[in-house]
VEXZA-189966 format. One record per residue (C-alpha): x, y, z; residue in one letter. Coordinates in steps of 0.25 Angstrom, whole numbers, plus 5000, padded with zeros to 4 digits. Layout:
<pts>
XYZA...
</pts>
This chain:
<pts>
500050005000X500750134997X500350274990X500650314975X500950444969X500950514957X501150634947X500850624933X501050734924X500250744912X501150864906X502350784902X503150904901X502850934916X504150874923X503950784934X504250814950X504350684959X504350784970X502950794969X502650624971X503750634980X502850734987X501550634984X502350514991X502650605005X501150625004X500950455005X502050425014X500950365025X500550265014X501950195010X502950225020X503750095013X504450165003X504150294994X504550294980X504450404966X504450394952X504450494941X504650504926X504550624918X502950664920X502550574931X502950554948X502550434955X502650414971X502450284979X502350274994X502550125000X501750045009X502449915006X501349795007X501849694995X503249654994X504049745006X505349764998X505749864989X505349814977X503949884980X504550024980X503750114971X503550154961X503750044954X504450024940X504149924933X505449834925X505649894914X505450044922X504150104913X503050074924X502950134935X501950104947X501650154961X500550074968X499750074981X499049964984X499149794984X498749694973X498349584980X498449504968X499749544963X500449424964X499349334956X499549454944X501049434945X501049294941X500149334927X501049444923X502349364915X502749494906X503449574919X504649534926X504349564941X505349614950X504649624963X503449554972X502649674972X501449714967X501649834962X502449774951X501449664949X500349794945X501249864938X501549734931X500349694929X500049834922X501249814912X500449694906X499149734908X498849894909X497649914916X497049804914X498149734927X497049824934X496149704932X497049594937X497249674953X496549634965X497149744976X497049894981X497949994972X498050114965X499450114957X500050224947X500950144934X501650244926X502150204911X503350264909X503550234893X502250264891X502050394901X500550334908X500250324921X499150214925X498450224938X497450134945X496550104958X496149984963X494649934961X494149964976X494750084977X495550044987X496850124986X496750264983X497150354971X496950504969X497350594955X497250734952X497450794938X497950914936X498451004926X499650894922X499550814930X499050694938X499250654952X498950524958X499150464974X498450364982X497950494993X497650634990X498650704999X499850654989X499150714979X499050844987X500450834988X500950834975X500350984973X499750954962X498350934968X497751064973X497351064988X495751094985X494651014989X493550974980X492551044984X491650984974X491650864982X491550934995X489750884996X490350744994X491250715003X490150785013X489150695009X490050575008X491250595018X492150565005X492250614991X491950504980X492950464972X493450514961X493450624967X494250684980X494150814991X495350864983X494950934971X495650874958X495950734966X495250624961X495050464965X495550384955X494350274956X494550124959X494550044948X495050134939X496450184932X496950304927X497850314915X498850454913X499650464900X499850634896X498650694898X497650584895X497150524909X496150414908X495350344920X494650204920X493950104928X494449964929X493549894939X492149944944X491449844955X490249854947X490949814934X491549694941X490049614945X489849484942X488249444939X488549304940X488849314955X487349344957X487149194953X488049144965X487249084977X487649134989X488649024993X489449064981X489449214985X489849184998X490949074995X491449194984X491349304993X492049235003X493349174995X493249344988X493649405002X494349285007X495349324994X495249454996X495749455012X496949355005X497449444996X497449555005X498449495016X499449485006X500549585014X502049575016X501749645028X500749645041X499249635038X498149665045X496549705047X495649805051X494549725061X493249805066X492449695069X491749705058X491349605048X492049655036X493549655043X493149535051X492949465040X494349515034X495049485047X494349325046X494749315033X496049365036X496249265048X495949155038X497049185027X498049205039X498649125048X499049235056X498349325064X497749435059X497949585063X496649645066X496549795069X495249875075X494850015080X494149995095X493450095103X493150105118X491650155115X490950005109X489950095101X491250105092X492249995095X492149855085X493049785096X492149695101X492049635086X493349665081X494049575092X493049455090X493649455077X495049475080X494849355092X494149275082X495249265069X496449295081X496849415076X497849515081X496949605085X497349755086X496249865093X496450015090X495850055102X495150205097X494950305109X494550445105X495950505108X496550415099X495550435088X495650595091X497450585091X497350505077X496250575071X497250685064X498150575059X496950505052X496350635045X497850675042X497850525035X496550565027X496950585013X495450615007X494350665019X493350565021X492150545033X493250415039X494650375041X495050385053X494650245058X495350185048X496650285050X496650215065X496650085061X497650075052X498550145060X498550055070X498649945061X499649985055X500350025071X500249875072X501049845060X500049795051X500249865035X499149795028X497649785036X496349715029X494949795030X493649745028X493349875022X492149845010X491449725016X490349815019X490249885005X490349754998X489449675007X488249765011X488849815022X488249945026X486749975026X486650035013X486649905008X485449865014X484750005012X484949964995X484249854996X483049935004X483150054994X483049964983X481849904989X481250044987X481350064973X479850094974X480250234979X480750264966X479250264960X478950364969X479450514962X480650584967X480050694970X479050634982X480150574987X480950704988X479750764994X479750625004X481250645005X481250795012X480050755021X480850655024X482150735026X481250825037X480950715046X482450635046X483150645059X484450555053X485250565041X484750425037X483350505036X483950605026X484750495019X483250425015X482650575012X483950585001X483650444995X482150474993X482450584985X483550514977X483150524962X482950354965X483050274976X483950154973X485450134979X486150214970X485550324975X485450284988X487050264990X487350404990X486250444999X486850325009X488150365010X488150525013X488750565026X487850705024X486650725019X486350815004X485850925016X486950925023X488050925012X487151035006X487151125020X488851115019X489151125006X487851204999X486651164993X486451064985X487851034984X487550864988X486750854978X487850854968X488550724974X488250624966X488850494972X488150424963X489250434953X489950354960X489150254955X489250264940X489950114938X488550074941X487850124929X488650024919X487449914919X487949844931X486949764938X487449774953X486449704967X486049804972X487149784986X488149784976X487749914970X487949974984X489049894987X489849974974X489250094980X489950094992X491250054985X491250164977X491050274986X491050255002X492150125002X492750204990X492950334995X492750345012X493150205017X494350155004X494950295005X495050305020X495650185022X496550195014X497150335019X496950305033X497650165032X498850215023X499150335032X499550235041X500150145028X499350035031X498749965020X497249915020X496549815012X495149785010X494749645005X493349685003X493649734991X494649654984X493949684970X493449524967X492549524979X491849664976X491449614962X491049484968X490249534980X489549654970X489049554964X488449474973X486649484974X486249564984X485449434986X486549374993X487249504998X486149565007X486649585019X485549515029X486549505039X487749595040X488749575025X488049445025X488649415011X490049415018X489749375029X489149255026X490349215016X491149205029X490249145037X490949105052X492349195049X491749305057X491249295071X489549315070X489549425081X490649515069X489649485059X488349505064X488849635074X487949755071X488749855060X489649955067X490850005057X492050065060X491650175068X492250285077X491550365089X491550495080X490250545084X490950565099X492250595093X491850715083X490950765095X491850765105X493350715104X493150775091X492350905090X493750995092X494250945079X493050945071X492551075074X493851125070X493651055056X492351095054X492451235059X493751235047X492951185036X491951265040X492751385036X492951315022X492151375010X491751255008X490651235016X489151315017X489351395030X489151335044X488651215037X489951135041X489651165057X488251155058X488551015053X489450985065X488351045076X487450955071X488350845071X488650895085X487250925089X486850755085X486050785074X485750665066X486150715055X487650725057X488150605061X489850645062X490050565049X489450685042X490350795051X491650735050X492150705036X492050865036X492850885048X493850785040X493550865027X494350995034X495450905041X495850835028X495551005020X496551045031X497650955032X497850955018X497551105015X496751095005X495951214998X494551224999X
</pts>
């Protein structure tokens, strides 16, 4: 795991400064402290920073040359199935036992097509000397980040935004366009960024640079990848190819020249990680959980019948207020792009990584891809409702802001917004689910009318290509595409790398999204909690894990922000208040009322702003 860098000047006339990657690579020291490395040639920089993973020597320094010296690769990420490609690739004499020769290899032979052939987490840069193109490309999921801004000649690319900042070639500005999204949905959706002119290169796809001409493509879409002929499998084939899918998975994932380890809540998505784990290994597991003295928040009890039951070597991070209050600069200095999370995640992997572990497993997308969360279920009643639909839109508007009146809750409001959607179905549905403030209350702090502009529904444009999903599927994609996408894949990885620990996530080893999209919502309901995976490990996991009421991995912030707290955010909000960014006093009367218990404002809708002016402040960006 490491971080890449790069300048790529489409003025060839323009002369080439390494002081600038140089710059880019200082910026990602946290994420490859190993070894740093730069190469240059005429119009381009590249800069690699070194987590090593695969092959501890230094024939993993980068960038990478290839034999005869004309490619040039810099790489973050693992291919899992590196060594399998290796042996089917007889035209290039390999010189090293690492992976990043066997992708740039397998690019040699096969161009972008080799794209095809990968099963891991990457984003990689391969520069053709000879023929003066740079090719770029992200992994399917989206795991490993990669940002680019054009600008007037030139392009420049890294795995986080603040290398990019660093080059001073990207103008300190914040998109203001952007600002009622990431309101709305603590997170900006990609492509898009805070940063104006920064941009998300999407999973699944490349970019190719030659001159001028820039070009982009998908290669992989989830919903390109279904196959119909699953929906004939009775449900003791699903659950027999669902179970040897993630059993794989968790394999490929505990290749590691050095200590490995997983993240255990207590809930049935890492349970069933750390199970599978113990049954691969001979040894015991390391297992690592956040703890809290207040049981409203703490997962201990479940956490440790896990550990006691597959004998791991269990590691609690016990959280007291003081800790969380001394840590909390650290974790929004980490914070590469603002978002409504994080610093959970910043604390457990620095302690995992304190205990000597570099490479940790998450159950992170079991509960998007098995009908985790309660959306799922509220689909399946939506689209019981399709009757509504006969009913004009107009009534149900006038319904809709009776409605609105009456509602205490912001689950009241949420129902008013889907009666008055223009059809009510889960597509339009989805959007309305996952708002952290309402259309009012961006509209109150930003102007009117300015959330009725977001459209999150083109986020979902890959749909529209006569593909005929369940229906759990279609909101499984959803979730994949926007909050795994762009809260909880984002976070992770810049919380986990500031501490240069590397996470991975077998839940969404590419073979078993396509298999599990394409499973019938017949057999994926969830009657009991995930009972599609958990039913295809019956007896790995303790009954009292699997049928524990829901809780997630939770903090006290309500408390904290109210008390512990209220100093810092006061400060923040009081700042950005003073921004010309906002409609005046909107931003404060939001925190009274958050303050004053209203309903309404829950803390999730009050802190991504107090973040929002930490992350404007610490890296002095214009608004």
């Amino acid at each position: 795991m490491c971080g890449i860098n790069g300048v790529f000047h489409t003025d060839k006339k323009k002369a080439q400064s390494t002081s600038q990657v140089e710059s880019m690579n200082i910026a990602l020291q946290h994420r490859g402290p190993d070894d740093s490395g730069v190469y240059s040639d005429k119009n381009i920089s590249l800069g690699h920073q070194r987590l090593a993973i695969i092959d501890l020597s230094s024939d993993g320094h980068q960038p990478f040359l290839s034999v005869d010296e004309n490619f040039v690769i810099v790489y973050n990420g693992e291919l899992y199935n590196y060594q399998g490609i290796k042996t089917k690739i007889k035209d290039y004499p390999f010189q090293t036992n690492t992976d990043t020769e066997v992708i740039l290899a397998a690019y040699i032979s096969l161009g972008e097509d080799c794209l095809k052939l990968f099963n891991g987490m990457f984003s990689f840069a391969i520069w053709n000397k000879k023929e003066k193109e740079l090719f770029i490309a992200r992994d399917r999921a989206g795991i490993k980040p990669l940002y680019y801004s054009i600008q007037d000649s030139c392009v420049v690319f890294s795995s986080e935004i603040r290398a990019l900042l660093a080059s001073e070639e990207v103008p300190r500005k914040l998109n203001k366009r952007v600002l009622p999204e990431y309101l709305q949905y603590q997170t900006v959706q990609a492509p898009k960024t805070i940063v104006e002119n920064v941009n998300v290169l999407l999973p699944g796809s490349y970019m190719r640079m030659s001159g001028d001409d820039i070009t982009i493509e998908k290669y992989w879409e989830p919903t390109q990848s279904i196959n119909s002929n699953v929906l004939s499998h009775s449900k003791k084939e699903v659950l027999d190819n669902v179970a040897k899918l993630l059993t794989d998975s968790v394999e490929r994932r505990m290749i590691s020249d050095v200590p490995f380890g997983a993240f255990l809540s207590g809930g049935i998505d890492s349970s069933l990680i750390v199970g599978l784990m113990s049954k691969i290994t001979t040894k015991s597991v390391n297992t690592f959980s956040i703890t809290f003295d207040d049981q409203k928040f703490s997962e201990a009890k479940y956490s440790n019948i896990v550990a006691k039951h597959f004998k791991t070597n269990h590691n609690e991070i016990q959280l007291k207020v003081e800790n969380f209050i001394d840590e909390l600069p650290n974790a929004l200095e980490s914070m590469d792009h603002p978002s409504g999370d994080g610093p959970n995640s910043y604390l457990v992997s620095k302690a995992t990584k304190a205990a000597g572990i570099t490479v940790a497993l998450s159950g992170l997308g079991g509960d998007e891809l098995f009908a985790g969360y309660s959306i799922f279920k509220q689909a399946s009643d939506v689209n019981s409702k399709s009757y509504l639909n006969k009913i004009p839109v107009n009534f149900r508007k006038v319904f809709a802001q009776l409605y609105a009146r009456t509602a205490r809750r912001v689950s009241g409001e949420k129902i008013s917004e889907v009666l008055s959607l223009p059809k009510i179905s889960t597509k339009y549905l989805y959007p309305t689910y996952r708002k952290a403030l309402l259309n009012s209350q961006v509209n109150d702090l930003t102007g009117a009318n300015s959330a009725d502009r977001i459209n999150l529904l083109g986020q979902f444009t890959h749909l529209n290509r006569n593909v005929d999903l369940p229906l759990l599927s279609e909101v499984s994609v959803y979730e994949l595409s926007t909050y795994m996408q762009n809260i909880l894949l984002r976070d992770t990885d810049q919380m986990s790398m500031a501490s240069a620990l590397e996470v991975r996530v077998p839940f969404l080893d590419h073979q078993l999204v396509e298999y599990v999209l394409s499973v019938s919502d017949e057999i994926k309901y969830p009657l009991t909690p995930k009972s599609l995976l958990t039913d295809s490990f019956k007896g790995l996991v303790p009954d009292e894990v699997i049928y524990r009421k829901k809780m997630g991995f939770v903090l006290p912030w309500t408390e904290w922000l109210k008390n512990e707290l209220r100093e810092f955010c006061v400060d923040r909000m009081e700042n950005i208040e003073k921004r010309d960014i906002f409609e005046e006093g909107m931003v404060i009367q939001l925190w009274n009322s958050f303050l004053k218990n209203d309903p309404k404002v829950s803390w999730s809708r009050v802190w991504h702003i107090v973040v929002l002016e930490d992350w404007l402040q610490r890296n002095n960006i214009e608004t």
